[in-house]
VEXRO-434624 format. One record per residue: residue in one letter; x negated, z, y of N, C-alpha, C, O in turn. Coordinates in pm, whole numbers, plus 50000, padded with zeros to 5 digits. Layout:
<pts>
AXZYXZYXZYXZY;...
</pts>
This chain:
<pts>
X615993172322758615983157722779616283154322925617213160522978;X615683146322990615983137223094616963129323097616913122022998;X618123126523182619283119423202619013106023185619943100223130;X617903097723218617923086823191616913080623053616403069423046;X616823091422955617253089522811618483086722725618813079822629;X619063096722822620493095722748621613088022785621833085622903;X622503082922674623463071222757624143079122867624063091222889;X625123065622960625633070623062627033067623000627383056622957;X627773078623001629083079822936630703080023027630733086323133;X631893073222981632973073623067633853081722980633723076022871;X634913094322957635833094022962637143093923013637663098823113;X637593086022906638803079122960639973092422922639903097922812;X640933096123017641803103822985641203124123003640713131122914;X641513128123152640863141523172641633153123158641643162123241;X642343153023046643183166223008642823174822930641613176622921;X643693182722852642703196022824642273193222732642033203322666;X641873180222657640263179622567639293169522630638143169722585;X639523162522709638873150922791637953159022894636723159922887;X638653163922975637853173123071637053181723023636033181823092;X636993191022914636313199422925634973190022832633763191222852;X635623181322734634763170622701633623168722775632463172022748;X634203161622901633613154722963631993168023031630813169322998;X632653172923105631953185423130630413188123021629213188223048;X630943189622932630173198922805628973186922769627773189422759;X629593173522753628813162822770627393158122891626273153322875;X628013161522982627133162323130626263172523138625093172023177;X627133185923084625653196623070624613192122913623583198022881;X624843187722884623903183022774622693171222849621603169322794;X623113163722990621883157223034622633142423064622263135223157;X623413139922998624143125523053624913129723185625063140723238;X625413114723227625703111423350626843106723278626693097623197;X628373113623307629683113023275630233110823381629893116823483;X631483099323379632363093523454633623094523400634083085523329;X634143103223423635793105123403637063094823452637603094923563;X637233090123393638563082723390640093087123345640583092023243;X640753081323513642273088323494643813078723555644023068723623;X644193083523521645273073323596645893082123723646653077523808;X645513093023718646113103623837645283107723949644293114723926;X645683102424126644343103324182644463115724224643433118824284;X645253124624220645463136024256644413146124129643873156024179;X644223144724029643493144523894641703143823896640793151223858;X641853126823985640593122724030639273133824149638123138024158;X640813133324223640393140324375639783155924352638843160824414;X640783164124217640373175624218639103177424168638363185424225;X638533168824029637733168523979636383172524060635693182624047;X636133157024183635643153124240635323164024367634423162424451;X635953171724363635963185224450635513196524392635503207124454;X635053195424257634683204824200635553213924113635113222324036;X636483212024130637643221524112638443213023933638143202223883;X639283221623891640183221223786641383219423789641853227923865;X642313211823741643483211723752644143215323617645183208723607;X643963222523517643903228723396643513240423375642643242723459;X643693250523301643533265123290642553267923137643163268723030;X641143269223139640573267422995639743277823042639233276223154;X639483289522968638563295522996636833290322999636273284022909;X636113295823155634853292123187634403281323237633293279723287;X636023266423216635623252623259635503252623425634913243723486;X635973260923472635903261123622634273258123654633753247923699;X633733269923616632683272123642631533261323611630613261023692;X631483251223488630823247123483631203228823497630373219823485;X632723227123526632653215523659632733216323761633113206023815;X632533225123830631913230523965630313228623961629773223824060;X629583232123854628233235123840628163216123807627893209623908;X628333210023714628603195423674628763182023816628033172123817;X629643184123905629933181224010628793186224100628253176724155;X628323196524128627313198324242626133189424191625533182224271;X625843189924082624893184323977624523171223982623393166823963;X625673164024014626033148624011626133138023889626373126023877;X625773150123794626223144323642627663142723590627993139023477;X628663146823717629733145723657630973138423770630933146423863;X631653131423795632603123723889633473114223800633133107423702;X634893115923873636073111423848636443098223902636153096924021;X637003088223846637753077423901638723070623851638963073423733;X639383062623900640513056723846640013045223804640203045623682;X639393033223835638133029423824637123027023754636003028923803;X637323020823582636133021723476635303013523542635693006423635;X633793013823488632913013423559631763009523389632073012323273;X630503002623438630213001223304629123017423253628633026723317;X629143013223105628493030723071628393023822904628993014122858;X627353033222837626903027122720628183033922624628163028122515;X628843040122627629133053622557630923056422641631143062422746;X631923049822548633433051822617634223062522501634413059022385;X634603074922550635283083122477636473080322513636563076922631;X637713080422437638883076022502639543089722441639523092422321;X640143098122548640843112322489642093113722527642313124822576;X643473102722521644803104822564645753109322514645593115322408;X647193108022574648433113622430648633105122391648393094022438;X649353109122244649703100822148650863110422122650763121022061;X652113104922181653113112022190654173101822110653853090722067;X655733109022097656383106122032657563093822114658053095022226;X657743084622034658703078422111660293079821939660173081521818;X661563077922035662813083021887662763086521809661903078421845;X662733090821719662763101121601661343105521544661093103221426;X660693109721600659113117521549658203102621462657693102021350;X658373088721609657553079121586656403079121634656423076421754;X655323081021590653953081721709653923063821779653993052221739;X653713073521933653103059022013651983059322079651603067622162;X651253045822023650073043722073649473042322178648353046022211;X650653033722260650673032322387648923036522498647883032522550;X649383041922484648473050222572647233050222533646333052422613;X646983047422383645473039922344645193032022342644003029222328;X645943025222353645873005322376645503002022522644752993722572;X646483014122583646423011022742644803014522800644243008422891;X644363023622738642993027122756641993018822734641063016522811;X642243012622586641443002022548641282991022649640172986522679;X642372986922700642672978022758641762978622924641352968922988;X641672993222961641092996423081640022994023125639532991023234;X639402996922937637542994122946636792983822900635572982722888;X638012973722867637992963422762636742952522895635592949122867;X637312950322997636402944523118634852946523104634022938023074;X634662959223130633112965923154632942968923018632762980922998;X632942960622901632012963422794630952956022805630842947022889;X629872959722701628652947822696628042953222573628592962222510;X627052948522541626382944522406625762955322365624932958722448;X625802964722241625522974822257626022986722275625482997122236;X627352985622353628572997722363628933007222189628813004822069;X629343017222268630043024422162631353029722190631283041022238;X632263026222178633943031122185633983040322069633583038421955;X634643052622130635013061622051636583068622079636853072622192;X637313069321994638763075621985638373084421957637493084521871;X639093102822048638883112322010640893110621992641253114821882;X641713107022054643013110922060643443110621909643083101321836;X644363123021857645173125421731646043110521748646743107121844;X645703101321597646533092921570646983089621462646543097421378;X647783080421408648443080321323647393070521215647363059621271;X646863069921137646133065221013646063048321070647053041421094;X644943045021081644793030621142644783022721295644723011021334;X644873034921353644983034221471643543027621529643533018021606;X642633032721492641473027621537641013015021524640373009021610;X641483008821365641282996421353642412988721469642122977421508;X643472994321513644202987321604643302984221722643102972521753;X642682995521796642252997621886640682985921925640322980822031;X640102985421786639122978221811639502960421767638732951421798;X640922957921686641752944021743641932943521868642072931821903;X641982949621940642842946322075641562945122172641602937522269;X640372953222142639132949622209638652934622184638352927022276;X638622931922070638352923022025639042908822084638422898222097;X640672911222121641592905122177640822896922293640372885622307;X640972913422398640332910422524639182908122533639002900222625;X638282910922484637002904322518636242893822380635332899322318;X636522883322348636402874822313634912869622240634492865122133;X634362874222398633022870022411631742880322362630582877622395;X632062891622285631792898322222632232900822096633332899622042;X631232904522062631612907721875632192921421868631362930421882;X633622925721848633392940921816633672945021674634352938221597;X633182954921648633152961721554634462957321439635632955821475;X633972955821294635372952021263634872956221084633682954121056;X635842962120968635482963620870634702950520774635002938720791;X633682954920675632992945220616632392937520722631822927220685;X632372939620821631092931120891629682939320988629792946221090;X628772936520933627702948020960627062940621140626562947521229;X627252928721142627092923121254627642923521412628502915521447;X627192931421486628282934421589627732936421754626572939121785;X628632934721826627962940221983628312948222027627742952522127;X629532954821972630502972622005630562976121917631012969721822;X630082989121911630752998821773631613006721808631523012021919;X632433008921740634043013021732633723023521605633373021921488;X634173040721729634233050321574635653059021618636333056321717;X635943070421516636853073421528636153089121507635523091821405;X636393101021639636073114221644636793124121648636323131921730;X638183130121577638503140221638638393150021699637533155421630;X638613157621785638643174521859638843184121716638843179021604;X638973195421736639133205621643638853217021709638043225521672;X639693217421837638913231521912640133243021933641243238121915;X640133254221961641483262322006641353264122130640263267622176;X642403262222207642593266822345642073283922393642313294122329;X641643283322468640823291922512639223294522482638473303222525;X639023285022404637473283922333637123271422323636383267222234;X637613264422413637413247022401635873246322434635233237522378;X635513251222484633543254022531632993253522474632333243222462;X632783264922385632583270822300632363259722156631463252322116;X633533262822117633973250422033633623235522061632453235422024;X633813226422091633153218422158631553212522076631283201822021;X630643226522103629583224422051629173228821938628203224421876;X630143241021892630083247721761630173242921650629403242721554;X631703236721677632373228121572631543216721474630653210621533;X631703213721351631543207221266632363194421330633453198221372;X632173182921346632733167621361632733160621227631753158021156;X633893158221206634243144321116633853132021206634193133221324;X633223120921175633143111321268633303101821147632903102221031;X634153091821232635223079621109634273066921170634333070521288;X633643057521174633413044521211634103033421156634363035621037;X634453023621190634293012121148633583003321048633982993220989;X632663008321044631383004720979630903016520963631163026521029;X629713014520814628363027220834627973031020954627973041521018;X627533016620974626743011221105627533019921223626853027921287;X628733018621250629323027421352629273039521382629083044921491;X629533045821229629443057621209628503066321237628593077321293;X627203058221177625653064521226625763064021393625713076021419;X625823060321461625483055621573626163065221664625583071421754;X627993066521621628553076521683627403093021645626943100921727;X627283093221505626903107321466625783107221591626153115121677;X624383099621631623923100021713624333106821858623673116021907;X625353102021912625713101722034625873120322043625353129322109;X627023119221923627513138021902626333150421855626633162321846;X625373146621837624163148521840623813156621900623333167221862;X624063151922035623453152022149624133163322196623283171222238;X625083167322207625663179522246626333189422160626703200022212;X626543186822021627113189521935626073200421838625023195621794;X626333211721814625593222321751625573219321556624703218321469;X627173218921562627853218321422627233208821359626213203321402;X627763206121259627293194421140628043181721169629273182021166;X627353169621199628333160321223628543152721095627553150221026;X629363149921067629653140820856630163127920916631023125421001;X629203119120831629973102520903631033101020770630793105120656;X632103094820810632763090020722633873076620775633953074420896;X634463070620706635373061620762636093062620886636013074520915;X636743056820973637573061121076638983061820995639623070921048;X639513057620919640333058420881640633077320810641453085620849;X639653078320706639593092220645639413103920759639983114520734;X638523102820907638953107720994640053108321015640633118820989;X640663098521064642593100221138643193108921028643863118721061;X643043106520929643793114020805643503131220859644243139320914;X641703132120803641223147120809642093156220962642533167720969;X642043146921047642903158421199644243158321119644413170021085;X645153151621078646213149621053646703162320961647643169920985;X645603162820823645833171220756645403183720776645903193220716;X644293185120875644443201520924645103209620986645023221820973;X646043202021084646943203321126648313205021062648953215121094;X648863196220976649593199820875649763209020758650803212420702;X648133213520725647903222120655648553236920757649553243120722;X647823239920866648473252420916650173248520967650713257621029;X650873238020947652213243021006652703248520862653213259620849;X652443237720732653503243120630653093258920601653933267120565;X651443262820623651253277920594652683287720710653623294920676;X652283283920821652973288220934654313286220898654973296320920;X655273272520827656303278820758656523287920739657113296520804;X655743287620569655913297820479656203314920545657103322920520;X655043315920635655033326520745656563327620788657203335220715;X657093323220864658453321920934659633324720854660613331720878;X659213315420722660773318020631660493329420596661483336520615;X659453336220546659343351320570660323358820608661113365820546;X660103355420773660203366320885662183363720836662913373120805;X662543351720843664093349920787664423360820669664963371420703;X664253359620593664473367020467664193382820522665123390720535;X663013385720547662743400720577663563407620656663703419820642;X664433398220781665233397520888666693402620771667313413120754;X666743388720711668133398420637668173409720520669113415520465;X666813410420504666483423920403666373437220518666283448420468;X666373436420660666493447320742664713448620672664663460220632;X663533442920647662283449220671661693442520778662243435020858;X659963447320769659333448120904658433436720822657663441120737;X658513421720845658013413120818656323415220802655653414120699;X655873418620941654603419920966654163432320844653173428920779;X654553441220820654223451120740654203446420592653433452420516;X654783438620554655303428420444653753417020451652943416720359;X653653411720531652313404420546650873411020537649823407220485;X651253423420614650043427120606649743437320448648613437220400;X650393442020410650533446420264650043434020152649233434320060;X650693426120191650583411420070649013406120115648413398920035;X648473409320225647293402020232646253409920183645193403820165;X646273422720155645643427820072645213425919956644423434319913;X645673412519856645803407019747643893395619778643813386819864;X643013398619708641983390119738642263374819765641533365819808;X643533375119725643253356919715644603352719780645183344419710;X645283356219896646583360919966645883359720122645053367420170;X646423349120176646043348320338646963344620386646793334420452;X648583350820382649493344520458649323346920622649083358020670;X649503334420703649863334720862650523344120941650873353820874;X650863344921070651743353921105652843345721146652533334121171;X654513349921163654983340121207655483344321363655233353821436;X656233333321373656663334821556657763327621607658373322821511;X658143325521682659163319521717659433304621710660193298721787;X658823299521623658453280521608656753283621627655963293021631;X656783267821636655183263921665655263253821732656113245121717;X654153253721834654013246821956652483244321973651473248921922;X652803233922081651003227822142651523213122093652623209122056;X650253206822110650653186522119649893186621932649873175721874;X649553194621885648853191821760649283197721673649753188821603;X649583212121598650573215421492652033211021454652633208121351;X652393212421629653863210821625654113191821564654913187521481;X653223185621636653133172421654652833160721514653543153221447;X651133164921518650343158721433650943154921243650573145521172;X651843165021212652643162821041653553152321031653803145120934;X654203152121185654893137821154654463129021143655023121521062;X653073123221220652533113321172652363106921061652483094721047;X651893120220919651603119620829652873115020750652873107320654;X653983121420808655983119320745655933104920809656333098520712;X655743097220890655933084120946655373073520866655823062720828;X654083080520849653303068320723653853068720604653933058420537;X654313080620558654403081020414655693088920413655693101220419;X656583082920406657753093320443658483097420278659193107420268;X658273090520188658773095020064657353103519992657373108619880;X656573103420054655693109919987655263124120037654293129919990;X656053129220139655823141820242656943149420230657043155520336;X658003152920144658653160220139658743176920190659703183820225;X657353179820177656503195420188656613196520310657213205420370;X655743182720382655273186520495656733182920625656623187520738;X657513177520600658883173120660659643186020702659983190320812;X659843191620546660673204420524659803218520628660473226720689;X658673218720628657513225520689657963224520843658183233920918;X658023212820866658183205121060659523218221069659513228221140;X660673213420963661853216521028662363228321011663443231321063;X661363240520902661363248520901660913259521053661473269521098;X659633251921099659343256121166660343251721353660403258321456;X660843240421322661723240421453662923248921445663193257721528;X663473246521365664843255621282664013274121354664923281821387;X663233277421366662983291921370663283293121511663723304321534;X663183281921665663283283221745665183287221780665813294321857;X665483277521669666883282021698667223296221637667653305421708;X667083297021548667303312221497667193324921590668033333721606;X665893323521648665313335121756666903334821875667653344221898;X666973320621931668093317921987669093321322009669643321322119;X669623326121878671003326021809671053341721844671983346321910;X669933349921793669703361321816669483367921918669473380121900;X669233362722069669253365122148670483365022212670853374122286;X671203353922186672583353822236673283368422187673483378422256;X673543366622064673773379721977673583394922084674473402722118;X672003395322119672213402822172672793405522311673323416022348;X672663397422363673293391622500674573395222553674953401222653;X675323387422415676773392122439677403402022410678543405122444;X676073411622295676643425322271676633434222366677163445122340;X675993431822507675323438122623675933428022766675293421422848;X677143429622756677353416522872676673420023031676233412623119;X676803433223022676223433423179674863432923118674543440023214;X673943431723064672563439323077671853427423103672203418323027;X671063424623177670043420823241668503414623160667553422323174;X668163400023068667653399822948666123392523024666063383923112;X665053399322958663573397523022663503383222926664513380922859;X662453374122918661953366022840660243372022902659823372923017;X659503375622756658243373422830657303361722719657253361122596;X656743354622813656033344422773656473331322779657633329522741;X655743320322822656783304422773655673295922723656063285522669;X654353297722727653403293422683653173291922516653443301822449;X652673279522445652943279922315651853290122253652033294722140;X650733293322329650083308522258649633316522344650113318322456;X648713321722300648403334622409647553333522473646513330822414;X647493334622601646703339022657645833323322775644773323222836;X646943312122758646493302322797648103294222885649253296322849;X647803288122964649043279323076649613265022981650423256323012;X648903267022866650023256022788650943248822777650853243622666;X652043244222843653023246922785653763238122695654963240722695;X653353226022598653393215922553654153222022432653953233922405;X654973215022363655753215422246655873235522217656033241322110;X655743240922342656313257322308657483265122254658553265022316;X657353271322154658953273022116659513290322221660603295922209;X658673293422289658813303122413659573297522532660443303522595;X659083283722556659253279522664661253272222632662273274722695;X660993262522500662233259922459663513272822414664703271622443;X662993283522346664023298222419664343299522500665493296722533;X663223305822592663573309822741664273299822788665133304822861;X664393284322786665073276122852666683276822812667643275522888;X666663278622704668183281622621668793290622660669953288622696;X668333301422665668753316222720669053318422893669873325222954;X667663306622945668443311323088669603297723149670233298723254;X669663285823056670743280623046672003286723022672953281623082;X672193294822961673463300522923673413312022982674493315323030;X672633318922997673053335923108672443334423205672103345623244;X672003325123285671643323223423670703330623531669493328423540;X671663342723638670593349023708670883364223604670913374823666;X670993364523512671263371823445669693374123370669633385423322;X668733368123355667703363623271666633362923403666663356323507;X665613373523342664143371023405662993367423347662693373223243;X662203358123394660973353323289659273362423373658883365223486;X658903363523273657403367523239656553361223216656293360923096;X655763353923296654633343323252653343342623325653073334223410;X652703350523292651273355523368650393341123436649683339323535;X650913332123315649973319323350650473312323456649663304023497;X651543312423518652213303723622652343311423708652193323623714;X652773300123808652843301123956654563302623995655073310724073;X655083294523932656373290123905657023284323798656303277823722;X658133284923774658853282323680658853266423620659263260123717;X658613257623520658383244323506659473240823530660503247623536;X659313227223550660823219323554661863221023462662993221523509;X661733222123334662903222923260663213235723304663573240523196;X663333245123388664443252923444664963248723597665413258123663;X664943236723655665083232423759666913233223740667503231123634;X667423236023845668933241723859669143254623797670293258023825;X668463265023712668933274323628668893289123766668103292323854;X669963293523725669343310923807668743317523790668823327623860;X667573316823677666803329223607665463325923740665223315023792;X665013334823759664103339623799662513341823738662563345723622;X661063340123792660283342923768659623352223865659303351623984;X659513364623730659113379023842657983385123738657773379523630;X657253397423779656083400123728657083410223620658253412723589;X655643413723590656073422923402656433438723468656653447223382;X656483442323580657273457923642658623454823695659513463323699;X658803441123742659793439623801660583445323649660993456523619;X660573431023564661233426523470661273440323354661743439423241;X660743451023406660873464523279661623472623402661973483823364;X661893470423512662473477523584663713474823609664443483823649;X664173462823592665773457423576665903452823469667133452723462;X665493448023363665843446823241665873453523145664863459723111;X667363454323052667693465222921667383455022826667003462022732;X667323446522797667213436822664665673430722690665563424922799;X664303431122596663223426822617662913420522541662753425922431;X662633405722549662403393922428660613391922475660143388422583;X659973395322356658933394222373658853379422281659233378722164;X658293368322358658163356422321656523349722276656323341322188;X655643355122349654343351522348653213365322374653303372522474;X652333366922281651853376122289650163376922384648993378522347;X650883374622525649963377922568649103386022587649433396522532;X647273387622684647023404022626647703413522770647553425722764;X648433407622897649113415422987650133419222909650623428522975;X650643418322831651763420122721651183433822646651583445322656;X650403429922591649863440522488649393452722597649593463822546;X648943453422702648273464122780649303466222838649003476122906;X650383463822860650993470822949651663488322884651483493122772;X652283493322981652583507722927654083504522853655123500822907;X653853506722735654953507822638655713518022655656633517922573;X655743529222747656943533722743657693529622841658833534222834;X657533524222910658633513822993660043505622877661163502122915;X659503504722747660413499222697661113509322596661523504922488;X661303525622635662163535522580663153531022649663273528822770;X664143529322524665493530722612666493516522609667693515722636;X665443504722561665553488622599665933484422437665373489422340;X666793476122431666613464422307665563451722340665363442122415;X665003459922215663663444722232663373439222114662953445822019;X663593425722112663143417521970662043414121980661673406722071;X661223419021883659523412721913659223395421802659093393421681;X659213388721894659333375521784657713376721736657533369821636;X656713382421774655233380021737654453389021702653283386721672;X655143404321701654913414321592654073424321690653633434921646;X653873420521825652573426421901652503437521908651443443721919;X654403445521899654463457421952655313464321749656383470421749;X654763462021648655553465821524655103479821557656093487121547;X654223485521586654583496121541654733503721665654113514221680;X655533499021757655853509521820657273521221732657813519921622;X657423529821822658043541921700659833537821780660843543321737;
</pts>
């Protein structure tokens, strides 16, 4: 297809599903305009370059940018086609806030016109979208937007989640199957259109509402599995067995797919996305509540156990490797690696060295601490205690006999069978 077939598209919000969004969109033949509130964000874009760590995106907003199908601004601008991809983060006790989708709405609410399609990709809490297209509706007056039971309109308003894993956001992206929620039929069709266009998978129109739900519950579905996983690893812990050996035995059962577990669960979407579901319906989520706090409860445990060993070893010298919430990616959002290691080098100081292939430096939440960030020879060369936190694959390749001789708790099973 020729670019000026296809709409000319803005997203709003360029983080690690917006950007590579945006990208994957532009190589499909549209003309994408990224929207940000960060000009430092803007500038890199616009240079070709990444300010995010996703495997292969370098390469092809570099290729996107030379192209001219792809540029950043602070700056909405008009375009047939507005993806809005921000956080939807927590404000006091595991309340989702919208904030930041309203604020978006609000950005592009100016440069709409007759004919537009607004689309929410951001994880929200059940109804969010119908909020989103009140508040359009608010601000621009002079347009009809999209609204339930009315087939008559000048914006359509749908609702799209992501569903991709870090490190395969590319990939995924176009692979993936889309739920797409509208407002209307009418919306719905129109979005399925758009995703069409770059989208490999099966796109299914359905409500926007039963969307917000469907991210909600896939997400919730893998933490309470990922529980179950964890309270495991508790129990096996005080039975003195080898959890992982216990899992992998039981999954031998045809109809038996337990998870692996780990030190908590982390990222802006497992860890995150169940409360939503506990916020709406809080007497009706008992499972999924107990699930959240099962799985935070494991960060402390690992904790507890580290101290343990810590103080059984007062001089010895304790590695953390990993702070990233999985492998093999600069993450570091709701990590239960990153919330350890922060605990541990809070309390034993320059006593504690970290391991984190993906950084440059240590994040702020260790700002004042003495622990150190040093490579994976340093940290097997002065350290007797080895907390393997994240199973990276510099983790897995490195030479295991470096750790004869060491106490090492493996929270992620990488190294069970060493002897």
């Amino acid at each position: 297809m020729q670019s000026d077939t296809l709409p000319n598209v803005t997203m709003v919000g360029l983080g690690y599903i917006g950007l590579p969004t945006a990208a994957v969109i532009a190589q499909s033949g549209c003309n994408v305009l990224g929207l940000d509130v960060k000009q430092d964000v803007v500038d890199t874009i616009n240079r070709g370059e990444i300010h995010i760590e996703e495997h292969d995106l370098d390469v092809l907003v570099r290729d996107m940018v030379a192209c001219g199908r792809l540029s950043a601004s602070m700056e909405p601008r008009a375009s047939d086609v507005f993806l809005i991809a921000v956080p939807t983060p927590f404000v006091g006790d595991h309340v989702p806030d919208i904030t930041y989708v309203l604020d978006a709405a609000k950005r592009i609410a100016p440069v709409l016109k007759k004919g537009d399609l607004v689309i929410l990709e951001s994880t929200s809490p059940i109804g969010t979208t119908d909020k989103m297209a009140a508040l359009l509706a608010e601000e621009r007056p002079d347009l009809k937007i999209a609204k339930a039971g009315d087939g008559d309109m000048d914006v359509h308003v749908a609702y799209c989640p992501e569903r991709v894993l870090p490190g395969q956001i590319i990939a995924e992206l176009v692979s993936n199957d889309r739920s797409i929620g509208g407002i209307t039929p009418h919306c719905a069709e129109k979005a399925r259109g758009f995703y069409q266009i770059f989208v490999k998978g099966e796109c299914i129109e359905t409500t926007a509402a039963t969307a917000e739900m469907v991210k909600l519950v896939e997400n919730a579905s893998r933490d309470v599995s990922i529980a179950f996983a964890n309270e495991l690893s508790l129990i096996a812990d005080k039975m003195d067995l080898n959890v992982w050996d216990v899992i992998e035995l039981a999954n031998r059962h045809p109809r038996v797919n337990i998870l692996q577990p780990g030190p908590g669960v982390g990222g802006h979407c497992i860890a995150v996305d169940p409360w939503f579901l506990v916020d709406s319906a809080p007497d009706e989520t008992p499972l999924i509540a107990t699930a959240r706090r099962v799985n935070d409860g494991k960060s402390d445990y690992v904790i507890g156990r580290v101290e343990a060993m810590a103080d059984a070893h007062p001089d010895a010298k304790i590695a953390c490797l990993g702070l990233s919430f999985k492998a093999n990616i600069d993450d570091f959002r709701e990590s239960p690696a990153l919330k350890v290691a922060q605990a541990i080098a809070a309390k034993y100081g320059e006593r504690v060295q970290i391991v984190e292939p993906y950084a440059s430096e240590l994040p702020h939440q260790f700002d004042g601490s003495a622990a150190r960030l040093v490579d994976i020879d340093t940290a097997m060369q002065d350290c007797d205690i080895v907390i393997l936190l994240v199973d990276h694959k510099a983790f897995a390749d490195m030479d295991k006999t470096k750790l004869e001789g060491k106490e090492v708790y493996d929270t992620r099973g990488q190294w069970r069978h060493l002897a």
